[in-house]
C-alpha positions in Angstrom: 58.7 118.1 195.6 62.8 118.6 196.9 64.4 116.3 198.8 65.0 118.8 201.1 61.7 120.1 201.8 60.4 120.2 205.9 57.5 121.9 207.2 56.9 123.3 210.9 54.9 122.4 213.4 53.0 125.6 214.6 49.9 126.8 216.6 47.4 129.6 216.4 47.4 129.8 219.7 50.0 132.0 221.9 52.7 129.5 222.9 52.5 128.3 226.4 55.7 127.8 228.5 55.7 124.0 227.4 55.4 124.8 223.6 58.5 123.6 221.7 59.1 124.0 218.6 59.8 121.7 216.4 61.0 120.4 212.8 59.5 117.4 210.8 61.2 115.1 208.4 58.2 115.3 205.0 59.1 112.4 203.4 59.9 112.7 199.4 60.1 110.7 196.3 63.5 109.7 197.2 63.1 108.6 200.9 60.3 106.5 199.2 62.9 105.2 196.2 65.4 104.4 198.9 62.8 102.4 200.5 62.8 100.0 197.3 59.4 101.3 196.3 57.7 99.0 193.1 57.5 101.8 190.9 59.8 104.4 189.8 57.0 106.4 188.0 56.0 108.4 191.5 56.0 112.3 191.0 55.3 112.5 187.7 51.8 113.3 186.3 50.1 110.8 185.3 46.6 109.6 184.6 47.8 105.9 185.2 49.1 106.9 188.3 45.3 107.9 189.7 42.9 105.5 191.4 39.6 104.5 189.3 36.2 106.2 190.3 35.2 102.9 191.9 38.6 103.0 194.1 37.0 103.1 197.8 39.9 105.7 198.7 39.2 107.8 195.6 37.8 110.6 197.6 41.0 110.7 199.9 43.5 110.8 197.0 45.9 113.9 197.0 48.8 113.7 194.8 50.0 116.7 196.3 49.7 115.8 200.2 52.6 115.8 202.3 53.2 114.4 205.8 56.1 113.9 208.3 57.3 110.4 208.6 56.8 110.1 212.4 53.3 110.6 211.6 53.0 108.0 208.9 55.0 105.7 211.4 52.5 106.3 214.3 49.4 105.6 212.0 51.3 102.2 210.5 51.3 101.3 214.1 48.0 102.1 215.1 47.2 99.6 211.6 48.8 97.2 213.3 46.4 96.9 216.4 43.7 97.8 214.3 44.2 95.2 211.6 47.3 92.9 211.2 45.9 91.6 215.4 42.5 90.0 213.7 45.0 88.6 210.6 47.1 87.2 213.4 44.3 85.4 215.8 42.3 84.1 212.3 45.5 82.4 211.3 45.9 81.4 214.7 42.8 79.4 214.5 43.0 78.2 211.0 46.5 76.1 212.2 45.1 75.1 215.8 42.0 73.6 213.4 44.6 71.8 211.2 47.5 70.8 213.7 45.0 69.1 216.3 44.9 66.0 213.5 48.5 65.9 213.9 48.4 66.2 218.0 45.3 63.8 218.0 47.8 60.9 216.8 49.5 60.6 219.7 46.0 60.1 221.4 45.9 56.4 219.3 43.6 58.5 216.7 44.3 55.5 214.0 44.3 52.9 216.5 40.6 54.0 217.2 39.2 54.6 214.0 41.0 51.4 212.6 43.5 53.4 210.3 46.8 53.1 209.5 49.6 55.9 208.2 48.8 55.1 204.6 44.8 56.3 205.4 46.4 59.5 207.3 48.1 60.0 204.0 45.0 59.9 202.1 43.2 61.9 204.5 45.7 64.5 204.1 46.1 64.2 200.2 42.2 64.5 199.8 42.1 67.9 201.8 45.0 69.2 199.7 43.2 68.4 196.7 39.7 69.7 197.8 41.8 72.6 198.7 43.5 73.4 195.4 40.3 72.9 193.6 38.3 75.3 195.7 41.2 77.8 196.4 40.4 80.3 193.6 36.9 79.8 193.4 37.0 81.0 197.5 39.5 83.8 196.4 37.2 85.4 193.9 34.1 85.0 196.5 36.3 86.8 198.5 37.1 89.4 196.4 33.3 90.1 195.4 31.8 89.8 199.0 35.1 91.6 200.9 37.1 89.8 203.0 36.1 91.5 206.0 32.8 90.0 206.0 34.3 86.4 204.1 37.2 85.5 206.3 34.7 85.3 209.6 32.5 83.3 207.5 34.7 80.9 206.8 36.4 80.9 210.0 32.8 79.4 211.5 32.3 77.0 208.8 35.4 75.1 209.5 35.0 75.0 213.2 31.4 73.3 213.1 33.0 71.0 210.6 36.0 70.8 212.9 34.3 70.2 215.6 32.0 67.3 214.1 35.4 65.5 214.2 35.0 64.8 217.8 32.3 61.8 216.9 34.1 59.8 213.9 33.2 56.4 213.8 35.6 55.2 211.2 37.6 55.5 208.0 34.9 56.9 205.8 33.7 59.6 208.3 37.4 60.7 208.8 38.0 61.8 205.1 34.8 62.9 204.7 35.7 65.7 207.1 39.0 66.4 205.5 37.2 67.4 202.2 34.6 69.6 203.8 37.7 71.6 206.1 39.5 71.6 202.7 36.6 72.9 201.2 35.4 75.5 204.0 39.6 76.6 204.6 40.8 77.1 200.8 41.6 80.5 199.9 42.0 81.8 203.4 45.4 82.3 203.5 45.7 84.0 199.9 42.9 86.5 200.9 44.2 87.8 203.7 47.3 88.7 201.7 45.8 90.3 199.6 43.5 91.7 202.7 47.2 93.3 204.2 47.8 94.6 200.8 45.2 97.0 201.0 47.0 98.3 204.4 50.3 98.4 204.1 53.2 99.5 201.4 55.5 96.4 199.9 58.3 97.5 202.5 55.7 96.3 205.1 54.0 93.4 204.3 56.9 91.2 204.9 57.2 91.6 208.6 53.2 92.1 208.5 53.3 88.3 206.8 56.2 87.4 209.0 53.7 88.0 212.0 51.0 86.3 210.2 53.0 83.0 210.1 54.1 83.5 213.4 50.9 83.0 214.8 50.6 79.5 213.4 53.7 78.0 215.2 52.0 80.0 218.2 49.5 77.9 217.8 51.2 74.7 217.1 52.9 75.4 220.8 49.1 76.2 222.2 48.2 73.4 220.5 50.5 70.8 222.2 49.7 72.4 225.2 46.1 72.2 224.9 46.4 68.7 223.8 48.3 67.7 226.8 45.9 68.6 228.8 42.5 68.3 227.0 44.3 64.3 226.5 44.0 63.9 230.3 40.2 64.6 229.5 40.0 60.6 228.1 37.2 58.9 229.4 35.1 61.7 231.0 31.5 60.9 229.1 32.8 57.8 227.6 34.7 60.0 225.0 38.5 59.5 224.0 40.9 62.4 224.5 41.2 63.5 220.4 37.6 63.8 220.6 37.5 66.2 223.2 40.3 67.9 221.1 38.5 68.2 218.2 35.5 69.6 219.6 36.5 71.9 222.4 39.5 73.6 219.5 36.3 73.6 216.9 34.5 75.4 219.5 36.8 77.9 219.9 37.2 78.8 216.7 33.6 79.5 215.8 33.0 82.3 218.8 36.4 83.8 217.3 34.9 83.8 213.8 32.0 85.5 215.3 33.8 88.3 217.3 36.3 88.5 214.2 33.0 89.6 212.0 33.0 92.7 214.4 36.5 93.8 214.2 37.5 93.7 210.4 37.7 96.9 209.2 37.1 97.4 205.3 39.5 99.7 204.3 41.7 102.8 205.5 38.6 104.3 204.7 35.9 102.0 205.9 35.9 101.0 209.4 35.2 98.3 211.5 31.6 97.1 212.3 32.6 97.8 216.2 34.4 101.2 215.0 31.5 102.9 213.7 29.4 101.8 216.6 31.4 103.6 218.8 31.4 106.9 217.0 34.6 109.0 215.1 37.4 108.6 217.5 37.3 104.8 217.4 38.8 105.3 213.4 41.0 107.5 212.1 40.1 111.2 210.8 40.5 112.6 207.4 43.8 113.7 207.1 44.8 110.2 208.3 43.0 108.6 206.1 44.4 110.5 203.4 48.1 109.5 204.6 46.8 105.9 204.9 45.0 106.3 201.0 48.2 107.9 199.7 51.1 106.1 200.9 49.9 103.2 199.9 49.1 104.3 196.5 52.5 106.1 196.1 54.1 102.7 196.8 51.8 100.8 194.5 49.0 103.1 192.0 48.2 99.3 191.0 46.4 99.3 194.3 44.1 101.9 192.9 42.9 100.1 189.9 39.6 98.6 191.5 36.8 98.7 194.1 38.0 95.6 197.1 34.3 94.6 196.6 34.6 94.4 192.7 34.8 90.9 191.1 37.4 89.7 189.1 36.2 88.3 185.8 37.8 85.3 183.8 39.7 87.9 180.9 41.6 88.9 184.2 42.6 85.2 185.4 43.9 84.6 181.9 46.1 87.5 182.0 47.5 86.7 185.1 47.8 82.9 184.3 49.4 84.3 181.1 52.4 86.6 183.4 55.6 84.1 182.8 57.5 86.9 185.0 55.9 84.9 188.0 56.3 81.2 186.5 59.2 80.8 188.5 57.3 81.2 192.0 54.9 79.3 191.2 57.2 76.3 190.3 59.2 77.1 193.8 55.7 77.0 195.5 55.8 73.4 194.6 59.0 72.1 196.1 60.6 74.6 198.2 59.1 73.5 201.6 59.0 69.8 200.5 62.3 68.9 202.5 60.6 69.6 205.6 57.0 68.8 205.6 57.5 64.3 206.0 59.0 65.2 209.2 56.5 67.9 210.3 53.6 65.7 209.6 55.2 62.3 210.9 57.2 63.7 214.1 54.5 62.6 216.1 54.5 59.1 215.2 58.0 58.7 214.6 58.7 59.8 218.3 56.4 57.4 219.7 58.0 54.9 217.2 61.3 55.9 219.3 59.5 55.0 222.7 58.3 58.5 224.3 54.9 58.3 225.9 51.3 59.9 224.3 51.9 63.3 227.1 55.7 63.1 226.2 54.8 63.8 222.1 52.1 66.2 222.7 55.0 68.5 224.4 57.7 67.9 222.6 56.5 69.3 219.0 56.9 72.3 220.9 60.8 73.3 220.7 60.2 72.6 216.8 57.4 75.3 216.6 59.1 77.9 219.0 62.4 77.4 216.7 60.5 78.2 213.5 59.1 81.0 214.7 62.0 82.7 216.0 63.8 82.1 212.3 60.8 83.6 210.7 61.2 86.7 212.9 65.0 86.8 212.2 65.0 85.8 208.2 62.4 88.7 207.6 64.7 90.7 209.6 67.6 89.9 207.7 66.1 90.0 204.6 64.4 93.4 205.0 68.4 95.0 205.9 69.7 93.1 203.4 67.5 93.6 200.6 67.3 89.9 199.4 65.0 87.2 199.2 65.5 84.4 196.5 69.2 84.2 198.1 67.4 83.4 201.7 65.9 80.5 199.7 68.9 78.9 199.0 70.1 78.9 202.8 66.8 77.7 203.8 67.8 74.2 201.0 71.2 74.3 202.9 69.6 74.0 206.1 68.5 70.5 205.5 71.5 68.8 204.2 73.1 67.6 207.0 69.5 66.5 209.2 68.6 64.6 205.9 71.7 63.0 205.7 72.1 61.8 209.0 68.4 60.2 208.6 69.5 58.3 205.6 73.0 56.9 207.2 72.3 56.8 211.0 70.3 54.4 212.8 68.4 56.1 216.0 66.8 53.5 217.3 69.0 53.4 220.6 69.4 57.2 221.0 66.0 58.7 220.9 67.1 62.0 222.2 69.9 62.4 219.7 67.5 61.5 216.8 64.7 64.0 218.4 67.0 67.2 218.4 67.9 66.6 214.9 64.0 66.5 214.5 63.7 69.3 216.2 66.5 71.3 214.0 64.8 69.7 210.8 61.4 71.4 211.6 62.2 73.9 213.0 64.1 75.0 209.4 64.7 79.2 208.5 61.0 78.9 207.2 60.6 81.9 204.4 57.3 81.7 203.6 56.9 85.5 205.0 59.4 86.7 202.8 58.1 84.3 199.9 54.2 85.3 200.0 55.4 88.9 200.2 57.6 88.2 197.2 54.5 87.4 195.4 52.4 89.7 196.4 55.2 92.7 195.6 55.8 91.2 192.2 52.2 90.6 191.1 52.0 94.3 190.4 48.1 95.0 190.9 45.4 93.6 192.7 43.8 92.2 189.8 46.8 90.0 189.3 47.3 89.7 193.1 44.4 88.5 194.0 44.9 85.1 191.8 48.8 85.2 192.3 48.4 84.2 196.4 46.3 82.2 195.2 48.3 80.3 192.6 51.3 80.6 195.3 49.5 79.1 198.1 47.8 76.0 195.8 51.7 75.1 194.8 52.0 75.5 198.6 49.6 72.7 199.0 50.6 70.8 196.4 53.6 70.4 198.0 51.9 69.5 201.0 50.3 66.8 198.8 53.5 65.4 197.9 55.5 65.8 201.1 53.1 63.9 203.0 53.0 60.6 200.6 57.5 60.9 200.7 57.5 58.7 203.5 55.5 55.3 203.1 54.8 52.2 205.6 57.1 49.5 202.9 60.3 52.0 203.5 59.6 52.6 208.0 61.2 53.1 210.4 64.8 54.9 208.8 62.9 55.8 205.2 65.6 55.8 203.8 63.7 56.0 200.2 62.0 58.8 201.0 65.0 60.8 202.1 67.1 60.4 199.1 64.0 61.4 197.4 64.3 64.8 199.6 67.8 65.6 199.3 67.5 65.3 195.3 64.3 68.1 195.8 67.0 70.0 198.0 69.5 70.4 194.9 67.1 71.0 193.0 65.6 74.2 195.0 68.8 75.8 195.1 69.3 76.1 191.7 65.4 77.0 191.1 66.3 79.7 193.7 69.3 80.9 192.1 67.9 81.1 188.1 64.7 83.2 189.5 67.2 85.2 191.1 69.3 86.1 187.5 65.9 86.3 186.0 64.9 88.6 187.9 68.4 91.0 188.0 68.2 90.7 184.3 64.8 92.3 183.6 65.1 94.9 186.0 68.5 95.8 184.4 66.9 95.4 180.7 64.3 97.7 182.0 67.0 100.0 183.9 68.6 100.2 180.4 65.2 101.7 179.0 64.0 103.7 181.3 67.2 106.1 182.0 67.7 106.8 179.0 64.2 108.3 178.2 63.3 112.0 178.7 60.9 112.9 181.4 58.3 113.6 178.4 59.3 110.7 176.9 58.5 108.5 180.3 54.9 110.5 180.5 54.0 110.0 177.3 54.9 106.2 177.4 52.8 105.9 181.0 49.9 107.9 179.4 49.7 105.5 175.9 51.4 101.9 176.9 49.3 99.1 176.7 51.6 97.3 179.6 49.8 96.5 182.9 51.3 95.9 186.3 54.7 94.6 186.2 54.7 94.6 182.8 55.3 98.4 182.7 58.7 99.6 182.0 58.8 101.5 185.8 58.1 98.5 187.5 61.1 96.4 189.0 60.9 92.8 190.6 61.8 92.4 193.9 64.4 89.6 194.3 
């Protein structure tokens, strides 16, 4: 197929006065190079370019199909209301679930349950762990069962458990619940990655994940403002204000699971619970499904390689452990956000430390939140017309340089509302984990590999969450000044992690570059038809970076 190839828009019909005729841009190999596709295989003929049997798209694969790119655009948008909304409103629930403990300190949460911050720490080191164990385990559940039918499931087993928060009695019941929400949460946010993947091209998931994150500093805002007023609640039926928190949130989260179990389409190809209730037109017809099928495949034939429903067995989770090209994100995964998250857990307390009232600190997490979110929206932004991503990183490191400093040298204690906006800037950082997760995803190179790659990504995520939360101890309060020396050494240390995965990645692709141009087109066939090389070990695949 040429470059320059366009088709018309006709009728069989006589043309009425209003009929205007028109020409449509077909999209071609090269738009879809120029897009930064994964593979640089597309348009030749290839057996490893074509979907399994078991592939549930298989019988909407065409090679040969051709479509205008106004078309494809108004389908990715109709994906977007169809799919990436329910993404958006599950996340949306998973962070009002785990921000509430956070908002339910300023309610005297410790105070009540005869804690102190060490015990919050433990609470929150035992549901990182609980959650690292059981993240891959959840993962391949969720790969066998679908996520369309696990993600609701799981979404109403955290909110009873989130909800049975509302009648702690003491220490013991309070971590008890943190392992069962770590338990009944891990793998979520890995599976509906690799839920996206199955929609949209590499180009899209970014701003797809950037809209995914969004939606949990929406709901740290809601959150606040929920707590504000659900805190003016105290007393009613004896009960404090956190525990009307935690079970009127809880609540709300189980009817959304159940609606959610409704509204998650399968595939391009397999529609909704709700769609095929109400007939046809609620989904999209065949030749839309076959643009749907076959973009994404053109972007990615790795995305062809299995049924979403098939399991992924233990020979599969040793070649992915086994991939050193993604090493590198992993060991990001594990410090990159560390910088930030002392402050994110502890700016409740520390504002209270400061002297602002429990109604004051429920409201003013809020210009953090909004501030992340914006920079999420505008780094994926950037990123996406600038073509980079581990540079980003750096920036993000740079960010917190001057907000840690000022911590370490500065004493706050008689300017509360200088030491706030600083907490304010500190939180709300240029958060990348949109353009990070996508990295991941994008580099992973199937969905056998994807599948435990978010999920490797996302434990490091935690992990970090593991050790950002035990930074800042009771023996260095109120300046912990330990604990920030300890974060600016993680910060140097990023940016150079950022920058070598960065070369690494510029060197393969050119090593491959090397190869690849100077082999025939036979040549190039015959080495996709016999290689033993999987994903992005193939000589056509190139890492994003």
């Amino acid at each position: 197929m040429e470059s320059s190839t366009y088709i018309l828009s006709k009728s069989n019909e006589k043309p009425k006065v209003e009929y205007i005729e028109t020409i449509e841009r077909v999209e071609t190999v090269e738009d879809r190079r120029h897009r930064n596709t994964t593979f640089l295989s597309e348009g030749l003929k290839v057996s490893t370019n074509k979907p399994t049997a078991e592939y549930e798209g298989r019988h909407r694969y065409d090679p040969d199909l051709q479509w205008a790119v106004a078309e494809e655009k108004k389908l990715v948008r109709r994906l977007d209301k169809k799919v990436c909304t329910w993404v958006c409103a599950a996340f949306f629930c998973l962070l009002l679930d785990r921000s509430n403990t956070s908002q339910a300190l300023a309610d005297n949460l410790l105070d009540d349950l005869r804690m102190n911050t060490n015990d919050y720490n433990l609470g929150s080191t035992i549901f990182n762990v609980v959650f690292l164990v059981a993240e891959i385990p959840m993962q391949l559940c969720a790969k066998r069962f679908g996520p369309d039918r696990w993600l609701p499931f799981q979404m109403v087993a955290w909110s009873l458990v989130a909800s049975c928060q509302a009648f702690l009695k003491n220490r013991t019941g309070y971590l008890i619940c943190r392992a069962l929400l770590g338990l009944a949460e891990a793998g979520f946010i890995p599976e509906n990655v690799l839920y996206l993947s199955y929609f949209y091209t590499g180009s899209e998931m970014a701003f797809r994940i950037a809209c995914f994150w969004v939606s949990f500093q929406v709901s740290q805002v809601m959150s606040a403002l929920m707590a504000f007023g659900i805190f003016h609640m105290g007393g009613v039926l004896g009960l404090e204000g956190w525990r009307w928190l935690f079970g009127l949130e809880g609540a709300l989260t189980g009817i959304i699971g159940v609606i959610a179990l409704f509204f998650y389409p399968q595939s391009p190809t397999q529609p909704s619970l709700y769609a095929r209730a109400r007939g046809p037109k609620a989904w999209f017809n065949e030749h839309e499904e076959k643009i749907l099928v076959n973009r994404v495949l053109r972007d990615d034939p790795g995305k062809g390689g299995m049924h979403n429903r098939e399991g992924i067995t233990l020979r599969m989770i040793g070649k992915c452990l086994a991939d050193w090209h993604m090493l590198p994100l992993y060991i990001l995964s594990l410090t990159w956000t560390v910088p930030f998250i002392p402050m994110y857990f502890y700016q409740t307390l520390t504002l209270r430390a400061i002297g602002f009232t429990t109604f004051q600190t429920a409201l003013m997490s809020i210009p953090g939140a909004t501030l992340v979110g914006i920079q999420m929206f505008l780094w994926t932004w950037i990123s996406k017309k600038s073509k980079q991503t581990l540079l980003l990183g750096v920036g993000c490191q740079l960010w917190a340089i001057p907000f840690l400093t000022s911590f370490l040298v500065v004493n706050f204690q008689d300017r509360p509302w200088v030491k706030y906006a600083l907490i304010v800037l500190l939180v709300g950082y240029p958060n990348l984990i949109p353009i990070m997760v996508s990295l991941v995803s994008r580099n992973a190179g199937s969905i056998r590999t994807r599948a435990i790659a978010s999920a490797l990504f996302n434990m490091g995520i935690h992990a970090a969450s593991v050790l950002g939360v035990n930074i800042y101890r009771n023996d260095d309060k109120p300046l912990y000044k330990r604990g920030n020396k300890i974060l600016l050494g993680i910060v140097f240390f990023n940016i150079g992690m950022f920058i070598f995965t960065k070369v690494l990645y510029q060197r393969e692709n050119n090593r491959r570059d090397k190869v690849w141009n100077s082999m025939t087109g036979e040549q190039k066939i015959n080495y996709l038809e016999t290689t033993s090389d999987e994903g992005n070990r193939r000589l056509d695949f190139r890492f994003d970076s």
